[in-house]
MARKE-616746 format. One record per atom (N, C-alpha, C): atom name; residue number from 0; x, y, z; residue in one letter. Coordinates in steps of 0.001 Angstrom, whole numbers, always signed. Layout:
<pts>
at;i;x;y;z;aa
CA;NUM;X;Y;Z;a $
...
</pts>
This chain:
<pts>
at;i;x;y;z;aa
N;0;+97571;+106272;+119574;x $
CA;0;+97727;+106828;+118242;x $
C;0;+99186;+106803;+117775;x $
N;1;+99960;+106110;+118643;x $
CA;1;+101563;+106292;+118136;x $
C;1;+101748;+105561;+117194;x $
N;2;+100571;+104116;+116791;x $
CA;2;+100832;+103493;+115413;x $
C;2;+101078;+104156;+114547;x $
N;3;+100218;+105328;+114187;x $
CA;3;+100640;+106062;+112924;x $
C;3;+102059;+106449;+112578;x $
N;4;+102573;+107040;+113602;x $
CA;4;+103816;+107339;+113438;x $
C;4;+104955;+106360;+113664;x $
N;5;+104420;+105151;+113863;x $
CA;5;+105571;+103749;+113932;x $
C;5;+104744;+103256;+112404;x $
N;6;+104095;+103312;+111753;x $
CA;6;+103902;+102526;+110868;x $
C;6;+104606;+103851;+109873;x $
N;7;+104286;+105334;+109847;x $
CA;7;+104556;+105854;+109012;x $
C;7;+106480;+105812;+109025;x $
N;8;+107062;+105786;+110576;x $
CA;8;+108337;+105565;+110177;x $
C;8;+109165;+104063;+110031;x $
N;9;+108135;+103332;+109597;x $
CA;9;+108503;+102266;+109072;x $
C;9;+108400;+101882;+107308;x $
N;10;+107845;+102729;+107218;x $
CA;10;+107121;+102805;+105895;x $
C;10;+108517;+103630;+105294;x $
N;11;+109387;+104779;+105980;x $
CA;11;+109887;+105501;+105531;x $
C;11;+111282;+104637;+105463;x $
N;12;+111348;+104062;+106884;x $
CA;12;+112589;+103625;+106823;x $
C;12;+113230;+101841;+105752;x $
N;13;+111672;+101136;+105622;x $
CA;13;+111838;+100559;+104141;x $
C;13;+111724;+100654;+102801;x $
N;14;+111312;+101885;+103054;x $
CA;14;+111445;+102593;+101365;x $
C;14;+110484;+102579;+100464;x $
N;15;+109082;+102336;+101235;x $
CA;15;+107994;+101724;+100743;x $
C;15;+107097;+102739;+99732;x $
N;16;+107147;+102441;+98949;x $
CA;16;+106413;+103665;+98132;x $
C;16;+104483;+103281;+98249;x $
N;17;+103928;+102076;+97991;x $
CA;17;+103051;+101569;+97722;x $
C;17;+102623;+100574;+99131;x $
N;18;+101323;+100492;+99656;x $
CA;18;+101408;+99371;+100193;x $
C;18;+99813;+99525;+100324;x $
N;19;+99151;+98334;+100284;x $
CA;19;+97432;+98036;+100267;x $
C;19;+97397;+96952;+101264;x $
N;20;+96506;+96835;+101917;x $
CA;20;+96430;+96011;+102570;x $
C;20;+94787;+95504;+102840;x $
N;21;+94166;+94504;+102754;x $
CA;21;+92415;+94689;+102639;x $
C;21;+92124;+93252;+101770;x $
N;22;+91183;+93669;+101389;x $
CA;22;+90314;+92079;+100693;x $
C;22;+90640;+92402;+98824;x $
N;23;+91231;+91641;+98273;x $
CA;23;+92178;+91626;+96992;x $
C;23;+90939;+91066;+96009;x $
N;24;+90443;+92113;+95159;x $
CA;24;+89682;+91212;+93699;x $
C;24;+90291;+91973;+92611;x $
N;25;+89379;+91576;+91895;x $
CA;25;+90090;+92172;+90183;x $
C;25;+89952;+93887;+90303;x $
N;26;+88973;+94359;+91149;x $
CA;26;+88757;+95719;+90856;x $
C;26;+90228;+96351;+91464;x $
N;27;+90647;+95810;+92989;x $
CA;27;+91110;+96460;+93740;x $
C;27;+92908;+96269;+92964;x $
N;28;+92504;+95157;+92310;x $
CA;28;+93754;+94647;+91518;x $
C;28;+94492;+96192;+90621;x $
N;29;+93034;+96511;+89823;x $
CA;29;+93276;+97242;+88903;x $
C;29;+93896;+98628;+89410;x $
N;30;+93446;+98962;+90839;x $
CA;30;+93254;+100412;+91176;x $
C;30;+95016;+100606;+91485;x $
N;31;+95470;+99038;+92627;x $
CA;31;+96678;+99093;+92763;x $
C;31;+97707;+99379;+91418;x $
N;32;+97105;+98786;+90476;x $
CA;32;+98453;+98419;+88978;x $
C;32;+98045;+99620;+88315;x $
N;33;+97071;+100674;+88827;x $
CA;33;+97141;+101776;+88202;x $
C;33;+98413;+103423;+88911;x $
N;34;+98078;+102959;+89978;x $
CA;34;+98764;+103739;+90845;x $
C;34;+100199;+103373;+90575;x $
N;35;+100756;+102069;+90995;x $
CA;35;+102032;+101868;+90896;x $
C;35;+102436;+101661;+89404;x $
N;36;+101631;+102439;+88240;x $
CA;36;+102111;+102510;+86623;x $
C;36;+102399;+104203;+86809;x $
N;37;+101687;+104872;+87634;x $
CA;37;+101490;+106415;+87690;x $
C;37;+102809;+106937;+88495;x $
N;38;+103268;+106016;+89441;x $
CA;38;+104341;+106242;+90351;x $
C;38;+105687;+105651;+88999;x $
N;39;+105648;+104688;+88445;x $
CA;39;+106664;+104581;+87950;x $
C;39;+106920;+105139;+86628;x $
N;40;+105840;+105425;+85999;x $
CA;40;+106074;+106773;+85356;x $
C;40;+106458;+107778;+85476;x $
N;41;+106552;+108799;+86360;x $
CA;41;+106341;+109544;+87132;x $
C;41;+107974;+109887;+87602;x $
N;42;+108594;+108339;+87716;x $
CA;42;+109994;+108555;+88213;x $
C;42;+111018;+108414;+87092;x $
N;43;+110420;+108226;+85910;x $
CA;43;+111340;+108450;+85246;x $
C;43;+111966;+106924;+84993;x $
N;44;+112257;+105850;+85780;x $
CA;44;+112227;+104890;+85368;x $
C;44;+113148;+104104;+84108;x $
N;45;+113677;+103343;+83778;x $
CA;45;+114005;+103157;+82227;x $
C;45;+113262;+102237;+82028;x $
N;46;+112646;+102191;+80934;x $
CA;46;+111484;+101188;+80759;x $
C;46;+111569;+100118;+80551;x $
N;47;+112735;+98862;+80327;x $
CA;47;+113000;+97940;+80345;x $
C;47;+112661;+97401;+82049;x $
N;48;+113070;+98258;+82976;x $
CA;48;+113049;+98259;+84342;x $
C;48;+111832;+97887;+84914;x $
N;49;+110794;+99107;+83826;x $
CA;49;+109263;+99522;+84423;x $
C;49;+108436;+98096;+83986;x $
N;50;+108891;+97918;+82801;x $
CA;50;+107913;+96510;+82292;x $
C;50;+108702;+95229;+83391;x $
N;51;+109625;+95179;+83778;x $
CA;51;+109501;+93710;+84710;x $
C;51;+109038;+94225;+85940;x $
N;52;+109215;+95337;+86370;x $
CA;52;+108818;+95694;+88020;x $
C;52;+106757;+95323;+87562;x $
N;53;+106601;+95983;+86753;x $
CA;53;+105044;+95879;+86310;x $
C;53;+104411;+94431;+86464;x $
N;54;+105620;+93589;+85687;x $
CA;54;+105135;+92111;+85320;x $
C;54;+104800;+91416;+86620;x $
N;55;+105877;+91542;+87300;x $
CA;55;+106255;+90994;+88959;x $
C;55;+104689;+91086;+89242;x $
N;56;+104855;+92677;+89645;x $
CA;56;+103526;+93341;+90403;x $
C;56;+101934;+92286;+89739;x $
N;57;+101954;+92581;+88524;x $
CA;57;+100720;+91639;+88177;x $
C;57;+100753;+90025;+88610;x $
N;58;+101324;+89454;+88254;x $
CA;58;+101991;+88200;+88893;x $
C;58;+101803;+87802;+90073;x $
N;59;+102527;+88834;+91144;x $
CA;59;+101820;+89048;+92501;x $
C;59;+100435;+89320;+93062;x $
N;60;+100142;+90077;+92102;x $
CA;60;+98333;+90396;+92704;x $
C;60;+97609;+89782;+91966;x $
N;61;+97612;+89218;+90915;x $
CA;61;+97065;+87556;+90817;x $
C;61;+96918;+86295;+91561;x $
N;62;+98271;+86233;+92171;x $
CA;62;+98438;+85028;+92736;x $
C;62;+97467;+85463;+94100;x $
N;63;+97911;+86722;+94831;x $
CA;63;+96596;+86797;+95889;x $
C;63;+95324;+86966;+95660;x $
N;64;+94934;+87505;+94036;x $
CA;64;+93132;+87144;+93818;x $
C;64;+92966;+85872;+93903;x $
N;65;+93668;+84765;+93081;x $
CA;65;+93677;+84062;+92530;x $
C;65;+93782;+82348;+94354;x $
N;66;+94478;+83101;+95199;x $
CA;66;+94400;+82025;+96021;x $
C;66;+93626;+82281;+97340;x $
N;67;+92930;+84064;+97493;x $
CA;67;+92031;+83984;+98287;x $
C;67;+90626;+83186;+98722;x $
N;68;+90366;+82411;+97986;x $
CA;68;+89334;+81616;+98062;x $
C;68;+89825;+80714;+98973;x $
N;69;+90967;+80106;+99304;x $
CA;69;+91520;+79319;+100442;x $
C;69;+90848;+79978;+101937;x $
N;70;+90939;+81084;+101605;x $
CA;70;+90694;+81637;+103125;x $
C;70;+89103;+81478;+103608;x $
N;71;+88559;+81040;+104841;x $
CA;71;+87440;+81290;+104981;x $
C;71;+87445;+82565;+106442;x $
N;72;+86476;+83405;+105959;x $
CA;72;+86200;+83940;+106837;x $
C;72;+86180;+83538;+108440;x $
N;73;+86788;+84015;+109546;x $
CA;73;+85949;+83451;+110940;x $
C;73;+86306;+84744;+111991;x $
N;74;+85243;+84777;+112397;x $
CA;74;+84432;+85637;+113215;x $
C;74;+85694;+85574;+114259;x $
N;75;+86562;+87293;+114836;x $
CA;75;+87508;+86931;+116218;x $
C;75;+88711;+86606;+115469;x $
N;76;+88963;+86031;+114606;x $
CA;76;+90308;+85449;+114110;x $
C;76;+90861;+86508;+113350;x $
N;77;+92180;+86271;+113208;x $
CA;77;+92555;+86810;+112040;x $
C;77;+92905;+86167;+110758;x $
N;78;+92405;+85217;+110447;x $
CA;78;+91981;+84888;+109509;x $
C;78;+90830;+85164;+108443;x $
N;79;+91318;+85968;+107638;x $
CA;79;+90529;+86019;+106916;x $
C;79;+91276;+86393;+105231;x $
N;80;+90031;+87321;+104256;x $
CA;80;+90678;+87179;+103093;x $
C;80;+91597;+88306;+102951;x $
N;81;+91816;+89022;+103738;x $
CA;81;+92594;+90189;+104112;x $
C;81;+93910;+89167;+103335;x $
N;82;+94578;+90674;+102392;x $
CA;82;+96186;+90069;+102306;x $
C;82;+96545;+91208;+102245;x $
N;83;+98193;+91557;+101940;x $
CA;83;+98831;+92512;+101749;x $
C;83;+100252;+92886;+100705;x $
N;84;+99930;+94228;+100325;x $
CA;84;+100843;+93848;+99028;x $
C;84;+101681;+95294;+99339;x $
N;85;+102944;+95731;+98961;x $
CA;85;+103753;+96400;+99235;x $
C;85;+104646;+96370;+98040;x $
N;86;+105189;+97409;+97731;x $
CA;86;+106254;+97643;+96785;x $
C;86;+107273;+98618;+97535;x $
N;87;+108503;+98661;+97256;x $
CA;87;+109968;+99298;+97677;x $
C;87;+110727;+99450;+97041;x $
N;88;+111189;+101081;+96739;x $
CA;88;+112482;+101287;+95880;x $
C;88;+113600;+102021;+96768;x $
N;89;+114520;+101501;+96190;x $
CA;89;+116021;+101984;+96777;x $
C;89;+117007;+102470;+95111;x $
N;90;+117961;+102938;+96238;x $
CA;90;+119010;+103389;+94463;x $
C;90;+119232;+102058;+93960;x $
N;91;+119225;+100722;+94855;x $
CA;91;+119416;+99665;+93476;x $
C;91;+118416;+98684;+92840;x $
N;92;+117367;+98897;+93602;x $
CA;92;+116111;+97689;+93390;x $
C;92;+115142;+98265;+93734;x $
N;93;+114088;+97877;+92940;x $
CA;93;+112797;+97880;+93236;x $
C;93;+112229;+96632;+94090;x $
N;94;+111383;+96236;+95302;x $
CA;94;+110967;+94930;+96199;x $
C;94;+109839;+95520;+95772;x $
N;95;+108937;+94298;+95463;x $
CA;95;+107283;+93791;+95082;x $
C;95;+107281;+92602;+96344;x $
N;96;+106651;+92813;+97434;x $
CA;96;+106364;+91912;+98704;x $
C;96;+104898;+91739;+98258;x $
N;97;+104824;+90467;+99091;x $
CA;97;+102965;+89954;+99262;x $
C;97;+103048;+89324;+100518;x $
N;98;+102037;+89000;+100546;x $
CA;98;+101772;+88387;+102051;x $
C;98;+100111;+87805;+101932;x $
N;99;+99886;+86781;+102193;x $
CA;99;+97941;+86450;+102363;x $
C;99;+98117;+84708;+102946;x $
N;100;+97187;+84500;+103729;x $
CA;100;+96802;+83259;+104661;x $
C;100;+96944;+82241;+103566;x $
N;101;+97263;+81145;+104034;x $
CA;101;+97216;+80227;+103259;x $
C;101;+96919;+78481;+103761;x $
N;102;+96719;+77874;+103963;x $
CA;102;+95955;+77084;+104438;x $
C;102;+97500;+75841;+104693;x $
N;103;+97422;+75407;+105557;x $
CA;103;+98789;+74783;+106058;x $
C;103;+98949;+73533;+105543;x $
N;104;+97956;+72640;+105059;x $
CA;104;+98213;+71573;+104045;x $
C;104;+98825;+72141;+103070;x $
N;105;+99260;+73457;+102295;x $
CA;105;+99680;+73447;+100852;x $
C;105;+100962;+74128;+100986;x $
N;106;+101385;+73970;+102196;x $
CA;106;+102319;+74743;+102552;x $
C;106;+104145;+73812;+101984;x $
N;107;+103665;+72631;+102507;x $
CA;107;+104747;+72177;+102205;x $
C;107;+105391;+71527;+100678;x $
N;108;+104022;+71317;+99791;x $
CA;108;+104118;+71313;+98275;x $
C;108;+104413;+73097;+98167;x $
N;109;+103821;+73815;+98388;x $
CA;109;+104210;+74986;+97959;x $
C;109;+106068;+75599;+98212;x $
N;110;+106244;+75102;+99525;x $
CA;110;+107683;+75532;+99765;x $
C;110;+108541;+74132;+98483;x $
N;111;+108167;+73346;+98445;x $
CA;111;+109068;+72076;+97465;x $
C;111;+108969;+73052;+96166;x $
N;112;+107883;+73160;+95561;x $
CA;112;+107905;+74042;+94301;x $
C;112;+108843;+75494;+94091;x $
N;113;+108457;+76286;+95348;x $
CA;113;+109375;+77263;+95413;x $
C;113;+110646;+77072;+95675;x $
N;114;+110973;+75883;+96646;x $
CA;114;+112496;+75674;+96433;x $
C;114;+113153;+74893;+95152;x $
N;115;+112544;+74548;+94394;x $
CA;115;+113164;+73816;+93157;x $
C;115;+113121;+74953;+92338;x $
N;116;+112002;+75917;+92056;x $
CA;116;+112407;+77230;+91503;x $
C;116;+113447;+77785;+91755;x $
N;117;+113787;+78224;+92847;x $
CA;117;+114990;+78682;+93328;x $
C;117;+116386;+78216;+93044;x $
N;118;+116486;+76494;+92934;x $
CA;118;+117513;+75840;+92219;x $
C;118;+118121;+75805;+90867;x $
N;119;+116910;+76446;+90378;x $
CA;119;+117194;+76971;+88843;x $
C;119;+118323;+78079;+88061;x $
N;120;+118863;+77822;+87620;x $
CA;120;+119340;+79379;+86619;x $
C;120;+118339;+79881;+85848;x $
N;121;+119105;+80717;+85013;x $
CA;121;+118445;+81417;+83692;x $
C;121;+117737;+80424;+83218;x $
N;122;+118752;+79561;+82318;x $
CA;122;+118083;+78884;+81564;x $
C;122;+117753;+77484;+81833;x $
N;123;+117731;+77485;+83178;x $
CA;123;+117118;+76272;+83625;x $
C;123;+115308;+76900;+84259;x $
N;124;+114993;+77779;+84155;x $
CA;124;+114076;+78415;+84032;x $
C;124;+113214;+78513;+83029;x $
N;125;+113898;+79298;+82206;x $
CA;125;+113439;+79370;+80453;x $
C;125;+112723;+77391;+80577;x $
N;126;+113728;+76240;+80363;x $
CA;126;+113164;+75341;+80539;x $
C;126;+111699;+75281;+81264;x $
N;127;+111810;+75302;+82657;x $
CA;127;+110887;+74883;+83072;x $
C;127;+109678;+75471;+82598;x $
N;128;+109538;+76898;+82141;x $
CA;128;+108617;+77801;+81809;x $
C;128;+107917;+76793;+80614;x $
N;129;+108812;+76732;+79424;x $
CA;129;+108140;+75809;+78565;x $
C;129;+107333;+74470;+79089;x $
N;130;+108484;+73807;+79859;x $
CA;130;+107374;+72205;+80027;x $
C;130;+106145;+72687;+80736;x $
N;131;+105908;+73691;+81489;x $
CA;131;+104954;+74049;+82291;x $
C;131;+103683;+74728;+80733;x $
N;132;+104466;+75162;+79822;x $
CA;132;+103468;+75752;+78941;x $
C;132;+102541;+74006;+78017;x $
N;133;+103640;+73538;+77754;x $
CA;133;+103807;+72142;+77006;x $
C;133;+102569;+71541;+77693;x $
N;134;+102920;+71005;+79027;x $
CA;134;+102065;+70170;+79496;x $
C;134;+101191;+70256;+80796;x $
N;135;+100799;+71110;+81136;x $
CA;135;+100122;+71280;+82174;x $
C;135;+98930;+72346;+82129;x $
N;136;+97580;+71437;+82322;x $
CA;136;+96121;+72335;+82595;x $
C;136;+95905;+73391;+83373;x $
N;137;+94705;+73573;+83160;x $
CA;137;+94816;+75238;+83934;x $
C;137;+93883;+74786;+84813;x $
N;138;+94277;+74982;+86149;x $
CA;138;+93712;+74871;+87663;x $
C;138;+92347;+75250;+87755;x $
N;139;+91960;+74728;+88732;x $
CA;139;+90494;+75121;+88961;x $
C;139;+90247;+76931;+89507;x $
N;140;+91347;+77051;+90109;x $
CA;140;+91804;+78269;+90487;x $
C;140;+92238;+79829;+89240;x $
N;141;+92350;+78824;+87855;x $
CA;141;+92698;+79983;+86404;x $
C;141;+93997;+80007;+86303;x $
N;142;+94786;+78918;+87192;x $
CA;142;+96132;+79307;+87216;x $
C;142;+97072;+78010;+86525;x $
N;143;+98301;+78125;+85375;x $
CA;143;+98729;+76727;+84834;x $
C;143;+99919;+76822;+85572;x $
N;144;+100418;+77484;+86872;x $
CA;144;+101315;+77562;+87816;x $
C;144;+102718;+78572;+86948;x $
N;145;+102288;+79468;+86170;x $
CA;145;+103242;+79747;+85588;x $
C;145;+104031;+80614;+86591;x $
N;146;+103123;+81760;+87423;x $
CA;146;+103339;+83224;+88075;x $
C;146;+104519;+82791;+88932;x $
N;147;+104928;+82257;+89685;x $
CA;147;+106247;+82162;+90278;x $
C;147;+107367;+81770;+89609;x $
N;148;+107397;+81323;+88407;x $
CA;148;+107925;+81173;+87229;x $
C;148;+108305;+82275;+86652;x $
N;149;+107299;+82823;+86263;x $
CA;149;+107605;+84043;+85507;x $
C;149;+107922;+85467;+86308;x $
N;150;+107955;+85433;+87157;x $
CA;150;+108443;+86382;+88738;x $
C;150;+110305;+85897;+89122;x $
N;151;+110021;+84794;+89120;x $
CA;151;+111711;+84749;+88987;x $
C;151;+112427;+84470;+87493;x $
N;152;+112121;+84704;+86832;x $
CA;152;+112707;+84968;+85150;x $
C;152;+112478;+86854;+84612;x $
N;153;+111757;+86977;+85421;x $
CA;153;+111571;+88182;+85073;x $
C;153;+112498;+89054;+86129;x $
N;154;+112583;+88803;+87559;x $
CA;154;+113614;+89412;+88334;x $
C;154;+114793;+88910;+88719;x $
N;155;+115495;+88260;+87927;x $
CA;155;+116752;+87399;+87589;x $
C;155;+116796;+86898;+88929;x $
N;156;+116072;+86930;+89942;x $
CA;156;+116952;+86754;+91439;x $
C;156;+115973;+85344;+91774;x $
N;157;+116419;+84722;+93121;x $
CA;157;+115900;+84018;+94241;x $
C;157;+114160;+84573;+94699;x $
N;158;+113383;+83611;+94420;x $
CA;158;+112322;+84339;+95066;x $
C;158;+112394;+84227;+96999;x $
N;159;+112285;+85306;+97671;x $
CA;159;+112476;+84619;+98740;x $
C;159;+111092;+84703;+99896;x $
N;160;+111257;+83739;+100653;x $
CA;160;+109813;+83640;+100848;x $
C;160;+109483;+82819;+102497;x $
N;161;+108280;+83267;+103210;x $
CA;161;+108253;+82622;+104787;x $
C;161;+106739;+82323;+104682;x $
N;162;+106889;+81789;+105847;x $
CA;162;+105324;+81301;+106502;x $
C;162;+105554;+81337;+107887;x $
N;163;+104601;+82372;+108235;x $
CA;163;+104342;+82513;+109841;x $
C;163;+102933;+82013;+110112;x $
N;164;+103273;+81707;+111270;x $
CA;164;+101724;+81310;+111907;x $
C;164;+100775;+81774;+111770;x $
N;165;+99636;+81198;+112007;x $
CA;165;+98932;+81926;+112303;x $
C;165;+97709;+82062;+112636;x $
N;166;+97320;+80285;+112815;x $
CA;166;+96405;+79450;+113108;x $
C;166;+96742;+78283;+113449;x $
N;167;+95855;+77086;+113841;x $
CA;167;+96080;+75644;+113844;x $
C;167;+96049;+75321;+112043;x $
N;168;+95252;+75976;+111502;x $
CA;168;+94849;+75491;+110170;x $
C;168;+95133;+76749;+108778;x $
N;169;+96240;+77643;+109112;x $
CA;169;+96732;+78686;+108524;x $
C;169;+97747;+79126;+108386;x $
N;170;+99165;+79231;+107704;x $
CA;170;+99846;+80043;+108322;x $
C;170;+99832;+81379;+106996;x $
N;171;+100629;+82300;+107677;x $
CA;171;+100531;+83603;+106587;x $
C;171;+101765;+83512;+105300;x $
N;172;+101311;+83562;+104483;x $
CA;172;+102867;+83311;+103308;x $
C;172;+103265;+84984;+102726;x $
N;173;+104684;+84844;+103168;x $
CA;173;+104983;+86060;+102595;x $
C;173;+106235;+86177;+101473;x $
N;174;+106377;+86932;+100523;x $
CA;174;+106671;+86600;+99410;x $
C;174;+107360;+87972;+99060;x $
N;175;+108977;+87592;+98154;x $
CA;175;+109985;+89126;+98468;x $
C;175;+110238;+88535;+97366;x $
N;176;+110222;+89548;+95883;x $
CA;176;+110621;+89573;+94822;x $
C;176;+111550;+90951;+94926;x $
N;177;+112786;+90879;+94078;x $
CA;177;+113407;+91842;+94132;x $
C;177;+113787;+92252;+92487;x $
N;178;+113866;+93372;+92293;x $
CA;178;+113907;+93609;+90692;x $
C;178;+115081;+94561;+90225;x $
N;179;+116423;+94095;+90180;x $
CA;179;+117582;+95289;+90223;x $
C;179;+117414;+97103;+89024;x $
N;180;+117430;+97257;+89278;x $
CA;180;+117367;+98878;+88753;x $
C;180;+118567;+99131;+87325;x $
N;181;+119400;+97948;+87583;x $
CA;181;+120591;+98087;+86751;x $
C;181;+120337;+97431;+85699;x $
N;182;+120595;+98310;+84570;x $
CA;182;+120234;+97873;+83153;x $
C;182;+121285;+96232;+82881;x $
N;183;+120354;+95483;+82496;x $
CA;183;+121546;+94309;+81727;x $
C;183;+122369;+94743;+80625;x $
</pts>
């Protein structure tokens, strides 16, 4: 039983206000983006702050409704549609983390995309956001690839991001948006 108290003083010692962890749909979507609107209300917040920490957060728990279908269930493994989502405030930032399986063929288009995001500025962003509005269909998945786009335009920073193992045919992707507290 000492997990509890290593997870609860881990929880304390990253600052974690929020964290779900379980099988991600639209309902469970809603229950999370209700809670973490009630918590950031709640703190008082400046609302320029609250609407990008918000945006992130939706953004994020989209992208894990939205790419759990990759996962197939298997019996013994840990693989499955299980993901996990976490939020963290400190005196200077708010962190919106994710984490969910992802299938190891898409791993390495996915890290190319995220690292050319990352190469971006401001307004080499703003750019890409448009050509992405301009010319590109919407996935079989509901998605026109905007959400990592609009996650780093919205939290001026680096998205930063891993893949751990976690199968022959899986690894886990985890995903650190950071959102500064300091008014522009």
């Amino acid at each position: 039983m000492n997990f509890i108290y290593d997870l609860h003083r881990t929880m304390t010692l990253q600052k974690l206000i929020l964290v779900f962890e379980g099988d991600f749909t639209q309902e469970t979507t809603k229950s999370i983006l209700a809670m973490a609107e009630r918590d950031l209300d709640s703190s008082g917040e400046e609302s320029g702050i609250k609407r990008k920490v918000f945006n992130v957060m939706v953004e994020a728990l989209q992208n894990i409704v939205k790419h759990s279908s990759e996962q197939g269930q298997k019996a013994g493994s840990l693989v499955s549609h299980s993901a996990i989502f976490m939020i963290s405030k400190d005196d200077s930032r708010y962190t919106v983390m994710t984490g969910n399986p992802i299938v190891k063929t898409n791993v390495a288009r996915l890290t190319q995309n995220l690292n050319l995001l990352n190469s971006k500025d401001k307004e080499g962003l703003k750019e890409m956001y448009k050509e992405i509005i301009k010319n590109t269909q919407i996935s079989d998945k509901g998605g026109a690839g905007l959400g990592f786009v609009d996650m780093a335009r919205k939290s001026g920073e680096k998205l930063e991001f891993q893949f751990a193992e976690m199968s022959p045919e899986y690894d886990f992707f985890c995903l650190k948006v950071n959102i500064s507290r300091e008014k522009e």
